[in-house]
C-alpha positions as CSV (number, residue, x, y, z in Angstrom):
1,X,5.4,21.5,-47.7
2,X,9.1,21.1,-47.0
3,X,8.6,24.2,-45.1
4,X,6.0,23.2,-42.9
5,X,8.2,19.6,-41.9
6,X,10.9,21.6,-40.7
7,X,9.0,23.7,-38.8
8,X,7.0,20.2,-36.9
9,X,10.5,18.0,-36.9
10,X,12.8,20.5,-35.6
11,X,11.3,21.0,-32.4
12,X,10.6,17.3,-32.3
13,X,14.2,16.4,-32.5
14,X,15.1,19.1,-29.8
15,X,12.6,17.8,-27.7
16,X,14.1,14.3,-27.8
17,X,17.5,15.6,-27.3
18,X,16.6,17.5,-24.4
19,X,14.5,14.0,-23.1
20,X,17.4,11.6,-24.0
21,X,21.1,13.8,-24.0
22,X,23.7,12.6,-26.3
23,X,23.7,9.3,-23.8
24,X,22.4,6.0,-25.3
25,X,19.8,3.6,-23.6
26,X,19.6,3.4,-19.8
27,X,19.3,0.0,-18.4
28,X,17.8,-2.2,-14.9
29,X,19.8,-4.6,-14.2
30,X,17.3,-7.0,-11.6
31,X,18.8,-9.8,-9.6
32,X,16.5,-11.8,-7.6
33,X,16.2,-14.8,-5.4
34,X,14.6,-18.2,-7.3
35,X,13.9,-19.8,-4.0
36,X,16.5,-22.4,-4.5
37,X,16.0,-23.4,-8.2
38,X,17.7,-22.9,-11.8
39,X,15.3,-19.7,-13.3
40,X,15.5,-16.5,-15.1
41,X,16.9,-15.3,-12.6
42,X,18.1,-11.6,-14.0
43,X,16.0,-9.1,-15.2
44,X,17.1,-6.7,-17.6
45,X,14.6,-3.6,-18.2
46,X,15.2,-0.8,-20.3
47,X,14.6,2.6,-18.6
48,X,12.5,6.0,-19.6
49,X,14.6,8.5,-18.2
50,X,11.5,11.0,-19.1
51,X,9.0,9.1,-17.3
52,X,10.5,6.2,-15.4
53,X,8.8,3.7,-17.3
54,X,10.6,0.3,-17.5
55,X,10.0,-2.1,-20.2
56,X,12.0,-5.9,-20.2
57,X,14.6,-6.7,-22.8
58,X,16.0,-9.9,-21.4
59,X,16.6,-11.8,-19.0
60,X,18.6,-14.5,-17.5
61,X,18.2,-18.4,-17.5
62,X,19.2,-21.5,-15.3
63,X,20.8,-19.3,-12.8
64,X,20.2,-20.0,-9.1
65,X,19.3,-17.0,-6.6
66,X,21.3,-14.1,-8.0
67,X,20.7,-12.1,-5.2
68,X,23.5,-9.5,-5.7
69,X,25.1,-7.8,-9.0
70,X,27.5,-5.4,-9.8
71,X,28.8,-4.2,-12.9
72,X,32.0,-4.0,-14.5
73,X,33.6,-0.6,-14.5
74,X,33.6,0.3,-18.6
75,X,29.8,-1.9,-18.4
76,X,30.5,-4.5,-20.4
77,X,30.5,-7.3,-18.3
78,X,28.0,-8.0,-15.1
79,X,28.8,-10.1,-11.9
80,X,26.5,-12.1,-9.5
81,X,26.6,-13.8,-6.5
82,X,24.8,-16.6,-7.1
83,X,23.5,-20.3,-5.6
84,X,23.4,-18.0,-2.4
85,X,21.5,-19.4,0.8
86,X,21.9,-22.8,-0.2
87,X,23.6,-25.5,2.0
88,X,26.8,-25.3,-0.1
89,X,29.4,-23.1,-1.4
90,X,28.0,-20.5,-3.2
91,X,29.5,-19.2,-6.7
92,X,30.3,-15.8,-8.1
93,X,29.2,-15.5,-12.1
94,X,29.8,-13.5,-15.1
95,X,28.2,-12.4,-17.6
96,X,28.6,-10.7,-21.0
97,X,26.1,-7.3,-21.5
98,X,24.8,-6.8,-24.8
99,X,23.4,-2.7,-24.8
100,X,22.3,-2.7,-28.5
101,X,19.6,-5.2,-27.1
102,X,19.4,-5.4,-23.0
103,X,20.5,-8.9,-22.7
104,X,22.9,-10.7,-21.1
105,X,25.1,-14.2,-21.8
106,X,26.4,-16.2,-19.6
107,X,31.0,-16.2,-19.5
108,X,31.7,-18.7,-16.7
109,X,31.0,-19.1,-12.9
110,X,33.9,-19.7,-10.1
111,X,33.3,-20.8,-6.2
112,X,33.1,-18.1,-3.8
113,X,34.8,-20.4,-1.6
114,X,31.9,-19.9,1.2
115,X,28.0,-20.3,1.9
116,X,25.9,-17.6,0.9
117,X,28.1,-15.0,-1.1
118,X,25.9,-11.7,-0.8
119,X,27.8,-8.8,-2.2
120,X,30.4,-8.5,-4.7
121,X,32.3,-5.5,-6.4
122,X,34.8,-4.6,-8.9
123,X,37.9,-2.6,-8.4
124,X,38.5,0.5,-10.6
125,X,40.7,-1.4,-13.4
126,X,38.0,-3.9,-13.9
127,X,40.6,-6.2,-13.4
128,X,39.8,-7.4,-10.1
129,X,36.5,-8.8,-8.0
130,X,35.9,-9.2,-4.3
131,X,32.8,-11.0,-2.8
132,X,32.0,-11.2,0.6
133,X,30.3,-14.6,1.8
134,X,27.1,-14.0,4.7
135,X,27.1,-16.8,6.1
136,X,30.6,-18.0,5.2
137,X,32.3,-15.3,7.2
138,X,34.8,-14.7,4.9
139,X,35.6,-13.0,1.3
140,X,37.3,-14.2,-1.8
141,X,39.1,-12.4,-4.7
142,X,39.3,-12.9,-8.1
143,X,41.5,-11.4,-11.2
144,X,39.6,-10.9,-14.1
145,X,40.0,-12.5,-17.9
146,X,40.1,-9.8,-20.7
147,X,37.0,-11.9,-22.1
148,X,35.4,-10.8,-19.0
149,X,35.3,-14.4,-17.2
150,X,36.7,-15.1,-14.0
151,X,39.7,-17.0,-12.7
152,X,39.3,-19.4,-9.4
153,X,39.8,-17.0,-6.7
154,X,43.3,-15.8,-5.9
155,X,43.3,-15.1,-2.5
156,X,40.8,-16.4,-0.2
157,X,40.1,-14.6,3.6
158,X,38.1,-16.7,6.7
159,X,37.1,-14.3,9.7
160,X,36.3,-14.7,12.9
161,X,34.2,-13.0,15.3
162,X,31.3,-12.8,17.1
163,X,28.9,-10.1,19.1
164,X,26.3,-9.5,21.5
165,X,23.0,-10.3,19.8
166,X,23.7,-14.4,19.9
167,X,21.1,-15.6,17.3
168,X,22.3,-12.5,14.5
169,X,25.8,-12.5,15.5
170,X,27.1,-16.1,16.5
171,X,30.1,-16.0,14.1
172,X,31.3,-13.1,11.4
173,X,29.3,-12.1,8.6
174,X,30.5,-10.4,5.9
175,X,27.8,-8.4,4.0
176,X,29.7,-6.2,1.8
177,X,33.1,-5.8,0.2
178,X,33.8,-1.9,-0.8
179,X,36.8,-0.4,-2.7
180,X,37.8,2.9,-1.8
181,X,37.5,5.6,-4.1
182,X,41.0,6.1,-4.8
183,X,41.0,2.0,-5.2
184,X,43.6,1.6,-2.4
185,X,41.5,-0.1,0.3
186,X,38.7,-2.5,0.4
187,X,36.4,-2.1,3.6
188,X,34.0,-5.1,4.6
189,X,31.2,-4.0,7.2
190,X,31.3,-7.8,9.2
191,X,27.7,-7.6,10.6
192,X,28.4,-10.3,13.1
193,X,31.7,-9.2,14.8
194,X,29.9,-5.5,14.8
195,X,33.1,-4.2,12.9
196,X,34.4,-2.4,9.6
197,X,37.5,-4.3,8.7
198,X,40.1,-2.4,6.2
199,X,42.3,-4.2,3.9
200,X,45.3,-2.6,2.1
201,X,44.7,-3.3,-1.8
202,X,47.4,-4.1,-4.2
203,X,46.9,-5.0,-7.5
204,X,50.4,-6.2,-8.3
205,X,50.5,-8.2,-4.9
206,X,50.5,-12.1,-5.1
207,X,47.6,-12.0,-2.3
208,X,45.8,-8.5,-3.6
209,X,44.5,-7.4,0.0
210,X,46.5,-6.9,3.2
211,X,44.5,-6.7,6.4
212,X,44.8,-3.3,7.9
213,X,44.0,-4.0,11.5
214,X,45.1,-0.8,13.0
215,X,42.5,1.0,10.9
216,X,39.8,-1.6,11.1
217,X,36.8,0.3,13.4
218,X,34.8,-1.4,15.6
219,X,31.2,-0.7,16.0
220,X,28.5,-0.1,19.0
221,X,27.6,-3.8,20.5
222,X,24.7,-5.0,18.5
223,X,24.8,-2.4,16.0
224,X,25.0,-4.7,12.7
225,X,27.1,-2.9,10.2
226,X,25.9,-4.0,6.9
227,X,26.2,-1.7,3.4
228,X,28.8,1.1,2.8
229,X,29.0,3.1,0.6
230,X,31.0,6.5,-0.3
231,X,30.4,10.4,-0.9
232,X,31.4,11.6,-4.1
233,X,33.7,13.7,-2.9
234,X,35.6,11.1,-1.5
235,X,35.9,12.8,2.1
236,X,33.1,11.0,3.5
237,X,31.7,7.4,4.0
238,X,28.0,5.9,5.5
239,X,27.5,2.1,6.5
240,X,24.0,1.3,7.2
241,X,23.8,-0.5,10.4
242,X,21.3,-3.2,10.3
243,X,20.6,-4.6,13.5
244,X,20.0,-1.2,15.0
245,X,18.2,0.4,12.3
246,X,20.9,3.2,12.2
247,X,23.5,5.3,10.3
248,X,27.0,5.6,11.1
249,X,28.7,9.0,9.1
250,X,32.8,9.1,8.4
251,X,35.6,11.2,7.7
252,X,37.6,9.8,5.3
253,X,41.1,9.8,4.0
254,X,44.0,7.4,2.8
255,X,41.8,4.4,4.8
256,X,41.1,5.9,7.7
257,X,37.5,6.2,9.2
258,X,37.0,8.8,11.7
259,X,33.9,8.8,13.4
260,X,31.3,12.0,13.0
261,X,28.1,11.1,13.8
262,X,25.4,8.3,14.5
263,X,21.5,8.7,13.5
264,X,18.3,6.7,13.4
265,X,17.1,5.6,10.7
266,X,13.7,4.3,11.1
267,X,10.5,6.6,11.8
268,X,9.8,5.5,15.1
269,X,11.4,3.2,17.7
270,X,10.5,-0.7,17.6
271,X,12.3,-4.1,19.3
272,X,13.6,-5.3,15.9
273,X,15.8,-3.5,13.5
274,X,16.6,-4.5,10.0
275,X,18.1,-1.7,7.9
276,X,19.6,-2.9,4.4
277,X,20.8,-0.5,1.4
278,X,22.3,2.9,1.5
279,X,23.2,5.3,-1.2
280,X,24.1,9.1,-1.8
281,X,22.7,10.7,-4.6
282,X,24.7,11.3,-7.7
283,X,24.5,15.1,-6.6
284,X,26.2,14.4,-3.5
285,X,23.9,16.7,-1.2
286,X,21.4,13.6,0.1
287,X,22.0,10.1,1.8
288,X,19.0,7.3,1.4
289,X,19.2,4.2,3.4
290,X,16.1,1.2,3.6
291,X,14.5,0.1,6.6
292,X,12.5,-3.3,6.3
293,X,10.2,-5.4,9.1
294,X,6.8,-5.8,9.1
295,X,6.3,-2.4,11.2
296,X,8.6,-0.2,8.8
297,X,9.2,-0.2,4.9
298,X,10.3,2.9,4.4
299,X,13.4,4.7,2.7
300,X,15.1,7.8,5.2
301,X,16.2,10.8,3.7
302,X,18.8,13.0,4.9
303,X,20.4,16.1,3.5
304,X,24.2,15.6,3.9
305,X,26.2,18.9,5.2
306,X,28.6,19.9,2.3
307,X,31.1,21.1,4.7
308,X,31.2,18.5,7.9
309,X,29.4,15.2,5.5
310,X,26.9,15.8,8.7
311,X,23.3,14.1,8.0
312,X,19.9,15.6,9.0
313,X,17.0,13.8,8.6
314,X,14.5,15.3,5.7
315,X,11.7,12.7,6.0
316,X,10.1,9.3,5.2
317,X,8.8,7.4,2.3
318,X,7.1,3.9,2.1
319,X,8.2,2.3,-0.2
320,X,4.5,0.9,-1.4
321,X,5.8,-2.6,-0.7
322,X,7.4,-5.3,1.9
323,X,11.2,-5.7,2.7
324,X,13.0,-3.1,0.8
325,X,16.2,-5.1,0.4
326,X,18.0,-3.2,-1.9
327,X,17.4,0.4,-3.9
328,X,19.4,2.8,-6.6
329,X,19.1,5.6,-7.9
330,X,18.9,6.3,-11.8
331,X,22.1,7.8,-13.4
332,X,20.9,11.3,-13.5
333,X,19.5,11.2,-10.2
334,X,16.3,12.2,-10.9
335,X,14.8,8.4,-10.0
336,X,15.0,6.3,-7.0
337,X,13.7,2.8,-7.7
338,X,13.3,0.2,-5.1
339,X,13.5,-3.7,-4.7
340,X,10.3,-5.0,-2.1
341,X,11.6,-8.7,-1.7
342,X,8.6,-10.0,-0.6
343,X,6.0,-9.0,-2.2
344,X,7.4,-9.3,-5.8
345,X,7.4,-5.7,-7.2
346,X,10.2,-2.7,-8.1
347,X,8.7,0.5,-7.5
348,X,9.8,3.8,-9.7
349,X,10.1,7.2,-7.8
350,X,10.8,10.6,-8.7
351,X,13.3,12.3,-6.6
352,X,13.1,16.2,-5.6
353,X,16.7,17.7,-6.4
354,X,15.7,20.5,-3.7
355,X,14.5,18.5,-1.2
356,X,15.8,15.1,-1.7
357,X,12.3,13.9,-0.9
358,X,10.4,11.2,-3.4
359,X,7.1,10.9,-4.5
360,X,5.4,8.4,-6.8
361,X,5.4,7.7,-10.2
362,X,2.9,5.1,-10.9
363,X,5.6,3.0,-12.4
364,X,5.9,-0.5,-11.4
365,X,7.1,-4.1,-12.5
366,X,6.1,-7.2,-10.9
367,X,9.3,-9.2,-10.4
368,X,10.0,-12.6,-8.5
369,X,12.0,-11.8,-5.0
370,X,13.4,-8.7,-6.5
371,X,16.8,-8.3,-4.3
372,X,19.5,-6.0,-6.2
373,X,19.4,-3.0,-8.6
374,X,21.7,-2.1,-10.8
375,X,22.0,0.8,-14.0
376,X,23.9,2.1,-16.1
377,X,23.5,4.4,-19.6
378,X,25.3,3.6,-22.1
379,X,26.7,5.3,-24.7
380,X,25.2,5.7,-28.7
């Protein structure tokens, strides 16, 4: 009898092993918008890396449209830009992550200082966050306690600026805050003055970032820049250009952009534009970015040339919903899942490490406004 259980629970075990690594749980992080009002708010889901399944551990409560999250370098602490489109200031929070259970507590929330904060990051140390405010036109920074809270914002930034298409780009708007991945610079894609600005960043420094104007790059009139994001390799960088539905490819080194190439990102041409989230996958050989409007839900795919960080377009895929605001891919690579804001669902897909191209997994969860993804494994 003994016998006979080794010979079922050994290849059991391996199997598992092979399914789950030496890696612990993989979680979802969901924010989403609450249309104005104290809700859940956060999502957290537990993810199947062997078949994409998602199942809900926790979630948040009383927060106000937490439309954007990132998390803390080592994972142990989560940050949201929250109260966002309301008629006020909007807030930055932080939270505490629990991985033994998926859940998340509540640390302390600080003013972003502007209206409608919509991305925020942490630098390298997790010592430092940046947020950049939409509507605001301007970006705030804040050191970081070693419980994980946030101090009020050390060094507050107001920009100016304005471009061609008068009822998207009336006045700056920042709509994301990037660190470099040498965490040196910080570069903020300022959809409404159609420019990339650069900022010095120095963690010792009374004021932690120093405006870089010389290296700031200014974009094609109307073009929107919106998400950024950078190659693994470090030599390369993408923003997502939303008003023109298009992709802008870098060269990059110690904070300099130089320009390589521009390509459409939609599958056919339309009046209206509205590209959102970009990302290159953890392999480093293809660039996704999400197009959104009632015409279009789709995520492009290009391969990315190892040699010149060139992009060629590999195909299409709907994205089986409306308004693809935001997207990630799984840490292995193997999933892409995506956030349809508007009708109330995050889709699972299963990405071809060949190809790059995705196909469906049948995996879905119905969530209210879903608007950022975020994972991360965590260790047993």
């Amino acid at each position: 009898m003994k016998a006979l259980f080794r010979f079922l629970i050994i290849p059991f075990l391996l199997f598992r092993f092979a399914a789950y690594g030496q890696d612990g749980p993989t979680y979802l992080f969901a924010g989403t918008y609450t249309d104005g009002h104290p809700d859940k708010g956060i999502y957290i889901y537990r993810f199947n890396p062997r078949n994409g399944k998602l199942k809900l551990t926790g979630h948040g409560d009383g927060i106000t449209n937490p439309s954007f999250l990132t998390l803390s370098p080592d994972g142990r602490f989560l940050y949201a830009c929250t109260d966002t489109k309301m008629p006020k200031p909007g807030s930055v929070t932080a939270f505490s992550i629990d991985p033994a259970k998926g859940r998340i507590t509540p640390i302390n929330k600080q003013s972003a200082g502007g209206e409608n904060p919509v991305y925020v990051a942490a630098d390298q140390t997790g010592r430092f966050v940046v947020e950049g405010n939409y509507t605001g036109g301007s970006a705030s920074v804040f050191t970081v306690r070693d419980d994980g809270g946030l101090d009020p914002a050390e060094q507050f930034l107001q920009f100016t600026g304005s471009g061609v298409i008068a009822d998207r780009q009336e006045k700056s708007h920042v709509h994301s805050t990037v660190f470099s991945p040498d965490n040196r610079y910080v570069f903020m894609p300022d959809l409404g003055a159609d420019k990339i600005r650069v900022f010095r960043f120095d963690q010792d420094a009374a004021l932690p970032l120093q405006p870089m104007e010389d290296l700031d790059i200014t974009a094609t009139p109307g073009a929107g820049p919106r998400h950024f994001t950078f190659h693994p390799n470090g030599r390369f960088a993408y923003c997502a250009e939303e008003l023109s539905g298009t992709v802008c490819a870098y060269g990059y080194r110690d904070g300099k952009l130089d320009s390589l190439q521009r390509v459409f990102a939609y599958s056919k041409k339309q009046d209206i534009y509205s590209s959102a989230d970009i990302h290159v996958s953890p392999d480093g050989k293809f660039l996704y970015v999400s197009n959104r409007l009632d015409q279009e839900n789709t995520i492009a795919v290009f391969s990315i040339d190892p040699a010149s960080g060139k992009l060629s377009l590999a195909g299409h895929q709907s994205t089986l919903g409306d308004t693809p605001r935001n997207f990630t891919l799984d840490p292995t690579g193997r999933y892409l899942l995506v956030a349809n804001q508007a009708t109330n669902n995050i889709f699972v897909f299963k990405r071809d490490p060949a190809t790059g191209l995705l196909t469906r997994t049948g995996k879905e969860v119905r969530v209210p406004a879903p608007s950022c993804l975020q994972m991360r494994t965590y260790g047993r």
